[in-house]
Every structure is written in C-alpha cells, then in structure tokens.
C-alpha positions as CSV (number, residue, x, y, z in Angstrom):
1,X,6.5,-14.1,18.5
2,X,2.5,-13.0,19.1
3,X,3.9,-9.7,20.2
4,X,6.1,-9.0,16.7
5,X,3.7,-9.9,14.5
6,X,1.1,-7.5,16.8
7,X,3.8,-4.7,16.3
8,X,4.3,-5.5,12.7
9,X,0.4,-5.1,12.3
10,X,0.6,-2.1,14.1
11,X,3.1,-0.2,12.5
12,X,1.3,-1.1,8.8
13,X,-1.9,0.1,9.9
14,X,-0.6,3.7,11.6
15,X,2.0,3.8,8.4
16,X,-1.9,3.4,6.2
17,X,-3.8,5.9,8.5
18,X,-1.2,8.5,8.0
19,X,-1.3,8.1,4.0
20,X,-4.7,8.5,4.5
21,X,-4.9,11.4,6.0
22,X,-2.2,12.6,3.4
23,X,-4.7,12.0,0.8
24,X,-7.1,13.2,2.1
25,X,-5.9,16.4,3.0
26,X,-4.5,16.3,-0.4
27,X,-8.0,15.8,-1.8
28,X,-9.7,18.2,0.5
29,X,-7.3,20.8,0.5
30,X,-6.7,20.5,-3.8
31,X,-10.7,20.6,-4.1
32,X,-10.9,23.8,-2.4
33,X,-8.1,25.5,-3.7
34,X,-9.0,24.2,-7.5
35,X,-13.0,25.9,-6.7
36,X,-11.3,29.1,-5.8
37,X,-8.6,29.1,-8.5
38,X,-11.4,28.0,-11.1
39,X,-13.6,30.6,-9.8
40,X,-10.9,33.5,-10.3
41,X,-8.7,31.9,-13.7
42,X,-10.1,30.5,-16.6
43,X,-9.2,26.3,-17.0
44,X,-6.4,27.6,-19.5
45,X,-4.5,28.2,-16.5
46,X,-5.3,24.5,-14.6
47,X,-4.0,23.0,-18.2
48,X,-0.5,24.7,-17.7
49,X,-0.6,23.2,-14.2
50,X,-1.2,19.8,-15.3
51,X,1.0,20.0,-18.0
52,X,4.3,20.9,-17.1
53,X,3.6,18.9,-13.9
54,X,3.5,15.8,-16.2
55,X,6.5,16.9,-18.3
56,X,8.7,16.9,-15.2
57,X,7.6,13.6,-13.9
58,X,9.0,12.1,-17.4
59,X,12.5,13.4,-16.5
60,X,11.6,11.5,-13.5
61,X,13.0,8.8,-15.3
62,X,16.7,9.5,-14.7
63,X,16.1,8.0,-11.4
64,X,15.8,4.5,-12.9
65,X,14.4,2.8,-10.0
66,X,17.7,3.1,-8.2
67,X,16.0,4.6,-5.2
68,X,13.4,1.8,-4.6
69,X,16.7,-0.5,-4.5
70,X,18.0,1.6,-2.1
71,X,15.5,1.8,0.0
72,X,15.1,-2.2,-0.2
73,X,19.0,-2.4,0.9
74,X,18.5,0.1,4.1
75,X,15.2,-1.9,5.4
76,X,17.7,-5.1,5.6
77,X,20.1,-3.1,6.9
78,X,18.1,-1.7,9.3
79,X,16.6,-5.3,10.3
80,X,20.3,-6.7,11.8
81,X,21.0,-3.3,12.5
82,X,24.4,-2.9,10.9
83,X,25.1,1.0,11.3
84,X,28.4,1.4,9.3
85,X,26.4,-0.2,6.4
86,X,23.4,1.9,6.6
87,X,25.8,5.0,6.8
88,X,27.5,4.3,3.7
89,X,24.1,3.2,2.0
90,X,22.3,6.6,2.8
91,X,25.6,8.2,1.9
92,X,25.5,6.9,-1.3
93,X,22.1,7.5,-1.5
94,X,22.7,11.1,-1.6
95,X,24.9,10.9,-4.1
96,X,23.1,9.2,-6.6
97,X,20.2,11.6,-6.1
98,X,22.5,14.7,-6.2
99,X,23.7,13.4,-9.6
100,X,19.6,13.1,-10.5
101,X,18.4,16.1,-9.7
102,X,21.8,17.3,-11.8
103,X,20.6,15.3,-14.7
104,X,16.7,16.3,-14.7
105,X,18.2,19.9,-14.2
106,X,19.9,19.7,-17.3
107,X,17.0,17.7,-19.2
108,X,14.4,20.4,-18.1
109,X,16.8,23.5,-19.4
110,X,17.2,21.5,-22.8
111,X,13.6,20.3,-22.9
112,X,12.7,24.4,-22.8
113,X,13.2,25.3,-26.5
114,X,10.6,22.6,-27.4
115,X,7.6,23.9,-25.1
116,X,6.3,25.1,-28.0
117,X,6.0,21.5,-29.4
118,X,3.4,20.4,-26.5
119,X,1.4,23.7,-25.8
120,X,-0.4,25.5,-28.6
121,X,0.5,29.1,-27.9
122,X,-2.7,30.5,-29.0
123,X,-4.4,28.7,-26.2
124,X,-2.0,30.1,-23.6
125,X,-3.7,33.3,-21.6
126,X,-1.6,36.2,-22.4
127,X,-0.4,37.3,-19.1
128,X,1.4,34.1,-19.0
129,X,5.1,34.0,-18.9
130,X,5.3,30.1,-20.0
131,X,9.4,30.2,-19.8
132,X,9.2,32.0,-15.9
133,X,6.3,29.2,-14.9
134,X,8.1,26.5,-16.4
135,X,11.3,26.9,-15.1
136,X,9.3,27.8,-11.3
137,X,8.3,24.0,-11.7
138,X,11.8,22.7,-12.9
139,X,13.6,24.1,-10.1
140,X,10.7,22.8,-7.7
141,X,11.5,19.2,-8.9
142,X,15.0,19.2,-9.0
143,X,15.6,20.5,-4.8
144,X,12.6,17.6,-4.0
145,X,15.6,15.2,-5.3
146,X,18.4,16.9,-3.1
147,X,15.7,16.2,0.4
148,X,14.6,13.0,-1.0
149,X,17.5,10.8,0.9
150,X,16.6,11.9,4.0
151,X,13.1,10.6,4.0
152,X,14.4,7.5,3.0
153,X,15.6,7.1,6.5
154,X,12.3,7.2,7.8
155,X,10.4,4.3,5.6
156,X,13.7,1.9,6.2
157,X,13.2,2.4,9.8
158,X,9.8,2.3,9.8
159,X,8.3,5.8,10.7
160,X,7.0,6.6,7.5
161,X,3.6,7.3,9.1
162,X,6.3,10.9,10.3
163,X,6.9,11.6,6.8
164,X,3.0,11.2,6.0
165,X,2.0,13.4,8.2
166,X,4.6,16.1,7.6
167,X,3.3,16.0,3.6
168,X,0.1,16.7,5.0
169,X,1.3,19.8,6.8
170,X,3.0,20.9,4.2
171,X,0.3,20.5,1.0
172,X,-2.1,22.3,3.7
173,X,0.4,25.2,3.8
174,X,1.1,24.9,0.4
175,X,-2.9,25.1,-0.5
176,X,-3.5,27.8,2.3
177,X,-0.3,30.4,1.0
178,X,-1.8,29.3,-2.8
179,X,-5.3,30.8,-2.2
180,X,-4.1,33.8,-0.7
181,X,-2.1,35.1,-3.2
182,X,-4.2,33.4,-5.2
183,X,-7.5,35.8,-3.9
184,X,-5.3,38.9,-3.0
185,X,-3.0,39.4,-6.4
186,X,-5.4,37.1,-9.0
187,X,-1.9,36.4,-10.7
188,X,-0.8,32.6,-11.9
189,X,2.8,33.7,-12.1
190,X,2.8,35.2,-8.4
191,X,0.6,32.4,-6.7
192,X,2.9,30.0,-8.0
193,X,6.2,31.6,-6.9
194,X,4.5,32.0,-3.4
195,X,4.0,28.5,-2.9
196,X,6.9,27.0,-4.5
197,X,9.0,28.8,-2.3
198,X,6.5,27.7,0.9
199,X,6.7,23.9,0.0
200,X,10.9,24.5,-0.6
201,X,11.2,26.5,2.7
202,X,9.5,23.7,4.8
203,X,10.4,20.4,3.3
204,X,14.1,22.1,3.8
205,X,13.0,22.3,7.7
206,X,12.1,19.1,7.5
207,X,15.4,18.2,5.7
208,X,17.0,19.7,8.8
209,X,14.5,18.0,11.2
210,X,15.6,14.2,10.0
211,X,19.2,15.3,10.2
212,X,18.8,16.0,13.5
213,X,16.8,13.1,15.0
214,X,18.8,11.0,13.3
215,X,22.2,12.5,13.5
216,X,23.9,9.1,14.2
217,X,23.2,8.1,10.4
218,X,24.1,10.9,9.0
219,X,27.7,11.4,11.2
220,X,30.3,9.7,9.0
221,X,30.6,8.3,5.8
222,X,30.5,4.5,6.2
223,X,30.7,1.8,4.0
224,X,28.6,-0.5,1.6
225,X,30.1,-3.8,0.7
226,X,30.8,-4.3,-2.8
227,X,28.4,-7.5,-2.7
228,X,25.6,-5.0,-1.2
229,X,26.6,-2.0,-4.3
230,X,26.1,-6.0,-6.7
231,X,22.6,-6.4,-5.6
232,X,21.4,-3.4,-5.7
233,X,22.7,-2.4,-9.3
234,X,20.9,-6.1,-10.1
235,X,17.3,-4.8,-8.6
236,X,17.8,-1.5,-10.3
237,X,17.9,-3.2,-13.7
238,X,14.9,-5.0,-13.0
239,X,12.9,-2.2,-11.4
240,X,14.3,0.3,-14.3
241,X,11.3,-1.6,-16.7
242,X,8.8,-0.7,-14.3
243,X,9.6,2.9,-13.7
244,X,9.4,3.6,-17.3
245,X,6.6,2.0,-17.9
246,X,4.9,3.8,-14.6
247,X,5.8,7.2,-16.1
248,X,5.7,6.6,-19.4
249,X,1.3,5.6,-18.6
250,X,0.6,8.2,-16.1
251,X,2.3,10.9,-17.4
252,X,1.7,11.4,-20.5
253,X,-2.2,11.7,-21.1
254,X,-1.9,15.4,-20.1
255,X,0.8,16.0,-22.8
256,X,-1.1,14.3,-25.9
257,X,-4.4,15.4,-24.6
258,X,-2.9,19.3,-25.0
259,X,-0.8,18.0,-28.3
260,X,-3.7,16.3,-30.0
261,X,-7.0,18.1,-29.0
262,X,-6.2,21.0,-26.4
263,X,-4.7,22.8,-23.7
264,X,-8.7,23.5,-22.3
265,X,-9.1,20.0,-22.3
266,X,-5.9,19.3,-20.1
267,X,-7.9,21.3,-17.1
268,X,-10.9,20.2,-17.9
269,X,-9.0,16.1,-17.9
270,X,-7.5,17.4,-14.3
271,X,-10.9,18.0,-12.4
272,X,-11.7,14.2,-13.4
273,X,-8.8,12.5,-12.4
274,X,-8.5,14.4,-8.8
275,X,-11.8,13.2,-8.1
276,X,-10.7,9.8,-9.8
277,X,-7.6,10.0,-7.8
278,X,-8.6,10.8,-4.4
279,X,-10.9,7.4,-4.2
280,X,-8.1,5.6,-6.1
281,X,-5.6,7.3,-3.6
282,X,-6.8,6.1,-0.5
283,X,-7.6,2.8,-1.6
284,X,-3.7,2.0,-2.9
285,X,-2.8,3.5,0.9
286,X,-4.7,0.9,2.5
287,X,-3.2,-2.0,0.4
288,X,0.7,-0.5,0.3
289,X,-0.5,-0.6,4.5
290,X,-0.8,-4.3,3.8
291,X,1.9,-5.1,1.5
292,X,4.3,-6.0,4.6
293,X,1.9,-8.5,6.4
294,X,0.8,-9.8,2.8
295,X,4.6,-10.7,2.2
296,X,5.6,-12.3,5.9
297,X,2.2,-14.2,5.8
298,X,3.5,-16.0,2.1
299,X,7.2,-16.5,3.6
300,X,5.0,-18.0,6.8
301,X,2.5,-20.2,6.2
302,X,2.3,-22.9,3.5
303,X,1.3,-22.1,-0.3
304,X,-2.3,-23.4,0.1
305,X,-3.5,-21.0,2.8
306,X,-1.6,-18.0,1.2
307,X,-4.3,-19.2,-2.1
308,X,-6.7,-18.6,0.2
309,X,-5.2,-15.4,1.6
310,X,-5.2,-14.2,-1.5
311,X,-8.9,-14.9,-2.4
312,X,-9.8,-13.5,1.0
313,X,-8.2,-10.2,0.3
314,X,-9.6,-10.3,-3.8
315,X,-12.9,-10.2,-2.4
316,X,-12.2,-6.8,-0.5
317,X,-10.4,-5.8,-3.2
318,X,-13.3,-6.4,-5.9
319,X,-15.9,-4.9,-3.4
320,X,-13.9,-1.3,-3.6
321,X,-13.5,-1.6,-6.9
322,X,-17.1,-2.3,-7.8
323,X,-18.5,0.3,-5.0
324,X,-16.1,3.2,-6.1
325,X,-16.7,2.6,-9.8
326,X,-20.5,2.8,-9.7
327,X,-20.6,5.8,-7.3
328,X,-17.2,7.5,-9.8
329,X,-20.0,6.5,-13.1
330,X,-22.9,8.0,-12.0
331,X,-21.9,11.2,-9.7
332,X,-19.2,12.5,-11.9
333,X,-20.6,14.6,-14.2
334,X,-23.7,15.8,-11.9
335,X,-21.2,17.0,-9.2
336,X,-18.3,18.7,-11.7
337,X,-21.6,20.2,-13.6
338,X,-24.5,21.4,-11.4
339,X,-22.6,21.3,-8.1
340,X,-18.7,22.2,-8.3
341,X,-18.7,24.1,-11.5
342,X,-20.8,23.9,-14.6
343,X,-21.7,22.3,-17.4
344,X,-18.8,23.8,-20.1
345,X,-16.9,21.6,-17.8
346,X,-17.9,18.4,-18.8
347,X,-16.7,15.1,-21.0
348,X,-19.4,13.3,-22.8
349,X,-20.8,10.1,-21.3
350,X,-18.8,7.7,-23.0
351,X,-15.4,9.4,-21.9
352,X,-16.3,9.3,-18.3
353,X,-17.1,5.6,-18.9
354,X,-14.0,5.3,-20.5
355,X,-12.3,7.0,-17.2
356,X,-14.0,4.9,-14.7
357,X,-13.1,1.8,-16.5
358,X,-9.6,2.8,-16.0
359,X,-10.3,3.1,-12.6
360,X,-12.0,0.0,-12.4
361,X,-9.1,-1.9,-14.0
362,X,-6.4,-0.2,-11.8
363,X,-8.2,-0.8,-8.7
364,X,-8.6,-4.7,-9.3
365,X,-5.5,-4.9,-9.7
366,X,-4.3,-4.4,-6.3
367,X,-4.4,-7.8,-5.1
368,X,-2.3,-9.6,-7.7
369,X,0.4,-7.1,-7.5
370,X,0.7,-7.2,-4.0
371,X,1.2,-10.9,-3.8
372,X,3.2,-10.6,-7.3
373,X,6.0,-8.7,-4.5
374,X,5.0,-10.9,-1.8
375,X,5.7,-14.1,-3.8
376,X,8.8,-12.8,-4.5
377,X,8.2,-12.4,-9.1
378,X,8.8,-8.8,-8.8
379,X,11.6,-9.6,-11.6
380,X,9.6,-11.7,-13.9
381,X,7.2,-8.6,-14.3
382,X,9.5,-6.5,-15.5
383,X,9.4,-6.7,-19.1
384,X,5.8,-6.2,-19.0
385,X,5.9,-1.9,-17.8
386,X,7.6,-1.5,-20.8
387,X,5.2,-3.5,-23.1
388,X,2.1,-1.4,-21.4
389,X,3.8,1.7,-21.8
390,X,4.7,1.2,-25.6
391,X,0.8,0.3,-26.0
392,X,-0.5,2.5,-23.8
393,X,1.2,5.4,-26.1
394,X,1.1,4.5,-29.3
395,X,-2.7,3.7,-29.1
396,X,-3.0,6.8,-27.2
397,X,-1.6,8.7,-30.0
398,X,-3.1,7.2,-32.7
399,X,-6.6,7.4,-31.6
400,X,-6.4,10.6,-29.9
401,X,-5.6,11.7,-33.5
402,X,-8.5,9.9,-34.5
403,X,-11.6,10.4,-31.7
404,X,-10.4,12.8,-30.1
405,X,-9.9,12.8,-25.8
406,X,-11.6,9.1,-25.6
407,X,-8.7,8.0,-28.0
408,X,-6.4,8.6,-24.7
409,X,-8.3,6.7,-22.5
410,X,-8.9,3.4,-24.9
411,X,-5.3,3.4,-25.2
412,X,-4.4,3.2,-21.1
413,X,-7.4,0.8,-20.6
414,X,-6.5,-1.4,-23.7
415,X,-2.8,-1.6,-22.7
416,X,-4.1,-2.1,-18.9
417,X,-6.2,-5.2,-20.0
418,X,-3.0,-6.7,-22.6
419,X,-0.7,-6.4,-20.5
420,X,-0.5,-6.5,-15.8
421,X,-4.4,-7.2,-15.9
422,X,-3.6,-11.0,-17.1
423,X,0.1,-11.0,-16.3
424,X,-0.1,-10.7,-13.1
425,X,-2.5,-13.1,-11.9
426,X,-1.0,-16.0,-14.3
427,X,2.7,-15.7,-12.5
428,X,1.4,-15.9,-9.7
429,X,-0.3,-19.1,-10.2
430,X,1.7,-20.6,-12.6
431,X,5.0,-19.8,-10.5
432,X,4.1,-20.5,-7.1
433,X,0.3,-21.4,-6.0
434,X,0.2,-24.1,-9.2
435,X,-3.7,-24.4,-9.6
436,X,-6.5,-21.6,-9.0
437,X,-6.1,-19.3,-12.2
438,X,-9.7,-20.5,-13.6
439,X,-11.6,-19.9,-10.3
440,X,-9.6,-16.2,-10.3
441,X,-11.0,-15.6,-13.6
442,X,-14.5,-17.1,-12.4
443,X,-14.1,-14.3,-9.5
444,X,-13.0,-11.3,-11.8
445,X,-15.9,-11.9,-14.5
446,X,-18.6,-12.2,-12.0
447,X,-17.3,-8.7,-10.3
448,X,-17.0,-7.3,-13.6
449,X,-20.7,-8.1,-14.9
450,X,-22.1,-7.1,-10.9
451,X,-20.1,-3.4,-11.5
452,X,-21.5,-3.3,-15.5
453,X,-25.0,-4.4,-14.5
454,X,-25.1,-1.8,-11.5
455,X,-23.2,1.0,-13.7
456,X,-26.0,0.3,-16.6
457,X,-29.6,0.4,-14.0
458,X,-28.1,2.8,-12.4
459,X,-27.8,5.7,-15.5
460,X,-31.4,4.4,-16.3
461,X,-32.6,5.7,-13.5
462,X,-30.9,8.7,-12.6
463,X,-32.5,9.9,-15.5
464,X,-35.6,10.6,-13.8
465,X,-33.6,12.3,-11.2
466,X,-33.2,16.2,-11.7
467,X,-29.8,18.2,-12.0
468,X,-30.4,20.1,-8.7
469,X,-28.6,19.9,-5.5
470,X,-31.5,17.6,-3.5
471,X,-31.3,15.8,-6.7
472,X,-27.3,14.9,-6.3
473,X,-28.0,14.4,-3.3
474,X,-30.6,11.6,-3.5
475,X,-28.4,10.0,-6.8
476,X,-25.3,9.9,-4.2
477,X,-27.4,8.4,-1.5
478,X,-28.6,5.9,-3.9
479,X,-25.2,4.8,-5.8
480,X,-23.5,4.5,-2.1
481,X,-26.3,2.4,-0.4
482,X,-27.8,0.5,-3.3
483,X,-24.3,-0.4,-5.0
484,X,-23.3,-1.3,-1.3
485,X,-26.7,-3.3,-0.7
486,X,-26.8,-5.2,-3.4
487,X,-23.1,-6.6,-3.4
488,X,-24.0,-7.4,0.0
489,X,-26.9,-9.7,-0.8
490,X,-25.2,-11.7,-3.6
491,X,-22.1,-12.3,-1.7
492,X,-23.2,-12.8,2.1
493,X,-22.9,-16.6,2.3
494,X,-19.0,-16.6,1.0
495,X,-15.5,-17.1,2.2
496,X,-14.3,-13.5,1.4
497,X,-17.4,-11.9,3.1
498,X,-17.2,-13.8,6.7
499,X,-13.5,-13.0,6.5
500,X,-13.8,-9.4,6.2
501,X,-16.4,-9.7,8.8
502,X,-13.8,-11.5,11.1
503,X,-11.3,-8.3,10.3
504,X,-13.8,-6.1,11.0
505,X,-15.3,-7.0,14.3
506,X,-11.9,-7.6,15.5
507,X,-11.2,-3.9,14.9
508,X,-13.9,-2.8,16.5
509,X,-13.2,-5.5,19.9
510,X,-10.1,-3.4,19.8
C-alpha cells in the first residue's frame, strides 16, 4: 500500500514539474520573442494576435466539455485495465473531435464576414491581410482538434509529464522559427505562416509518435458499453456549464477591449496578462499536480482531517497568492516601462490594480476548487460558470462603454467575487465537512487585508525609488523579500506554516 501511494505522489509531482517547465519555457520563450517582435512591429500587430486567438477559443465551445468526460471514462478504464473498452472509448474519441474540428471549421468560415464587427479597420497596419491571417489561425485550431485524441492517451495512462515536455519542444521551435522569419523578412503575414506550419508539422510527428508507442490502443475498433456512452453524455451536461462559462470569461476581454476602446489597447492588454499569466501559470501547475492526491486523501481518511487538509493546503495557497500579488502590483509597470519596453506601453495605476486583483481572486481560489472535485460537487457547481460568465460580460460591456479598459476588468473581478469566490467554499462545507465556513472566511479576510496592507506601503515607498534599472532592481528585491518576510513573521507559530515546513524538509531529506 506505502509503495502506491509513493508512486501516486511520484507520478503527480514529475506530471507538475513537466507543466512547469512547459510554462516556463512558454513564458521565457513568449518574452523573448514578444521583445523582438515589439522591437521590429508596432503593438497593432500583437492586438491581431491576441485577438483572433481569443475569437477561436470561443468556437472552442463546440467541444462542450465532452472531452473532459472522456478523458474521466479512459482513466477508469485504464485503472481495471479493460482494453476492448479503452479501444472503443479513444475510438469514439476521435470521432467526436473529428466532428469538432468540422463544426469550429465551419463557425470560423461563417464568423469571417463579421471581422469587421470586432476590429476597427482603421487601426489595422496596412500591409495586413486580416482575411489570409485570420484564416492562418482558423486552420491552426481546427488540425489541433484532429491530434487532440491521441494525447488523451497519455493523461489516462498517466504519462502526461511526455506530453508536457513535447509542448515545450514544440513552443521552443515554434518561438525560435517565429523570430527568424520574424528578423530576416520583418513580415506578420510570413512569420505567421512559418510557424503555423512548424507547430502543425511537429505536433503531426508527435501524432505519429503516440500511435506508435501505443499501437495496441489504437489497433481495432472496440467497444464502449451503452452504460459507459450513459455516463459520460450525463458528465458532459454537467461540465457543458463550466466550459462556457470558462470561455465565455477568458476569452472575451480581448474582443470588447478592441470593440469598445481599441485594437492598440488589445497588445498593450497582452504584455500584462503574459506576465500575469506566467506566475498564475505555474502556480495552477503545481495544484492540478495535487489534485490526484487531494482527491484519494478525502476518499481516504475521515471528513475531519480532510478539514484540516484543506486548511493546511489554504495556507500555501494564500501565501502565493499574497507573495505574487504584491511583487505583480508593484513591478509591473516599472519593468513593461523603463526595463522591457517603454512608457507608451503602460495602463494607469488603477487598471494594473484592477489586473492584480484579478489575479489575486483567481489564485485563492485554487484550494476550494480542488477539494470542490475532490469532494466529489463538481455537478452542483455547474450552474454557477454560466452565472459568472453572463456577469462577467455584461458588466464588461457596459462599463467598458463607460470607463473605458478598467470597465473590463471590474466586470471579471465583480463576477469572480458573486459568483466561485463564495460558491465554492460554502458547498464544500455545507455538503460535506458541515462546520468551518466562518473560520474559512476568518482565514480569507486576514490574507486579504496582509496583501492590501503590503500592496498600499509598498507603492508609498517605491516612490522614492527611481525608474532606472538599479532602481527595479532594488524595488524587486524589496517586494520578493519583504512581502516574503513579513508573511513569515505573522504566520510562523500556525498549523499551515509547520505543515508546509513538514513538506518541505521532507523534500529536501529526499
């Protein structure tokens, strides 16, 4: 028993380092490449990027959450190791996605004529071809659908750390074949064409790779039992809600950021959230790394200690969240403006407030929707993505009309903190640990007044810090170590910090 809970550990935490170093490559590789193209295009250019790549990810929605069932059916399959049934599940599989990427095929040729609608033409450059770049994106998205099934193999049988580190190969390709036709031909149309077809060439080896090593899967047709085909058309309705509501809020501040203020402000929007994004990125790694031994230790052990467990890992949680928040507050704009780029680059104060408290809000988080899975509620969330997304817009909309690019930012914050950011937590208590909300809430506030407090002594004295490189230099010192320092003196006696003490020793015994 020792030894399969060992291996189960084990696999989560090489399946977390690989999506870290896919993110990180992703955020290394993307920073580069966005210098150099910023450097050579004007932010016009980053704005179509960002654009259409957010367009496509709504059509994203024809998927409906059927592959996330899927996938749940092969890892049982997998378990008891029933090969006919995982045959006819990843044969079906293909089908379903074959039919997708026919649906968002025809969605993205019938979306075309309304391009126009989104994208102020006077704003596009005019050696831009928006019909050629859009359909260069369209066709990208729909052969990612005709590989996806394949990968699938991987996660259910538990080498999903291989298909992390293949991405990672293949965005450093991507980013390397990008730059070069990027700084040899100084041409959007021509450095996207170039890697397009890289990323299609090898995630088609890889296709061919998969189908190889596991050849035994993919010989014969098998079968799924119509009981298996019952359940999963069951978990697809419930985890429909939550795909639309996951596209519908992070895909469409690009689009009514370009409809409502501008297309210049879509690539100036982009250099935030990478940042934002690549600390948010590897964060939700780590915790999807997690997830597994989160849900064994709640089918386990009794509810009382998985309370705990859960307060344990809220404390880790909240420490991130606070850390990354002040450092994402105060280094923002003196890195995008008097280190990466300059200062026509910049939001106002109050919008990069605006963006970190988004951050803040998704990051603390984590926790509750972990154990919401773990617990087993998944289903009673579901009506909730679909309230956030219909606030998340329409206030989006409204105020973006009204104030501008903070109106888009209110609106996903405000529908954040209606909607998972006090949903979550209360079906988890009131379903299955009973009692405990209150002393969550106690927990939450105190970590949100620590990050405010921190965030608001912190601008005061930057001030007297100048806008030179030694200067940024000193300010990042100072938010890492002093945010770090002074969490660690207000919270050394507690539960949460001896426990990630405990973790953190034993990984360094090992």
């Amino acid at each position: 028993m020792k030894k399969k809970i060992y291996s189960r550990k084990m696999v989560a935490a090489l399946s977390s380092s690989a999506g870290i170093v896919q993110q990180l490559t992703q955020v290394v590789g993307g920073f580069v490449y966005r210098t150099i193209f910023l450097m050579v295009l004007a932010k016009e250019y980053f704005g179509i990027n960002g654009l259409f790549t957010n367009i496509l990810q709504m059509f994203s929605l024809t998927e409906l959450g059927i592959g996330t069932a899927l996938l749940y059916s092969l890892h049982k399959q997998y378990a008891s190791r029933d090969m006919e049934t995982i045959r006819g599940l990843v044969s079906f599989y293909k089908k379903i996605y074959s039919l997708v990427a026919v649906a968002v095929l025809v969605l993205g040729i019938s979306f075309y004529p309304f391009i126009g609608s989104v994208v102020d033409i006077s704003e596009v450059p005019p050696d831009v071809n928006l019909g050629r770049i859009y359909f260069l994106f369209l066709i990208q998205n729909v052969v990612g659908y005709l590989f996806a099934y394949r990968r699938s193999v991987l996660e259910a049988n538990q080498q999903q750390y291989i298909d992390y580190l293949v991405s990672s190969g293949i965005l450093l390709v991507g980013y390397i074949v990008r730059t070069i036709a990027l700084v040899i031909w100084k041409n959007f149309e021509i450095l996207l064409l170039l890697g397009i077809a890289s990323d299609i060439l090898l995630e088609w080896i890889f296709y061919l790779w998969i189908g190889h090593r596991h050849r035994t899967v993919f010989t014969g047709k098998g079968s799924v039992p119509e009981e298996e085909k019952r359940e999963i058309y069951k978990n697809t309705a419930g985890l429909m809600c939550h795909k639309i509501g996951s596209i519908v809020v992070t895909s469409t501040d690009s689009i009514v950021l370009s409809k409502y203020v501008s297309l210049a402000a879509v690539g100036i929007y982009s250099n935030y959230i990478t940042l934002v994004s690549a600390v948010s990125g590897i964060v939700t790694r780590v915790f999807y790394g997690i997830q597994p031994t989160i849900t064994n230790y709640v089918v386990e052990k009794p509810r009382e200690d998985s309370r705990e467990l859960l307060f344990r890992i809220l404390y880790i949680n909240m420490w991130i969240a606070s850390f990354t928040t002040v450092c994402l507050y105060l280094l923002l704009n003196p890195f995008i403006g008097y280190i990466w780029l300059d200062e026509t680059f910049l939001f106002g104060k109050e919008v990069v407030m605006l963006i970190c408290l988004q951050h803040y809000i998704s990051l603390s988080r984590l926790t509750s929707g972990c154990f919401v899975n773990g617990c087993g509620l998944f289903d009673k969330d579901k009506v909730r993505a679909l309230i956030e997304s219909a606030i998340n817009l329409g206030v989006s909309v409204v105020l973006a009309k009204r104030i501008g690019i903070a109106g888009v930012f209110v609106g996903t914050c405000v529908s954040g903190l209606l909607t998972y950011y006090w949903r979550q937590p209360y079906l988890i208590f009131q379903n299955y640990f009973g009692k405990g909300l209150l002393r969550y809430w106690l927990v939450m506030l105190f970590w949100f007044a620590l990050t405010a407090a921190m965030c608001f002594l912190g601008d005061m004295a930057f001030q007297w810090i100048p806008n030179t490189f030694q200067g940024f230099i000193v300010k990042m010192l100072a938010a890492g170590i002093g945010s770090n320092l002074v969490i660690l003196l207000l919270t050394f006696r507690s539960e949460g910090f001896r426990y990630m003490w405990e973790i953190l020793m034993g990984i360094l015994r090992k």
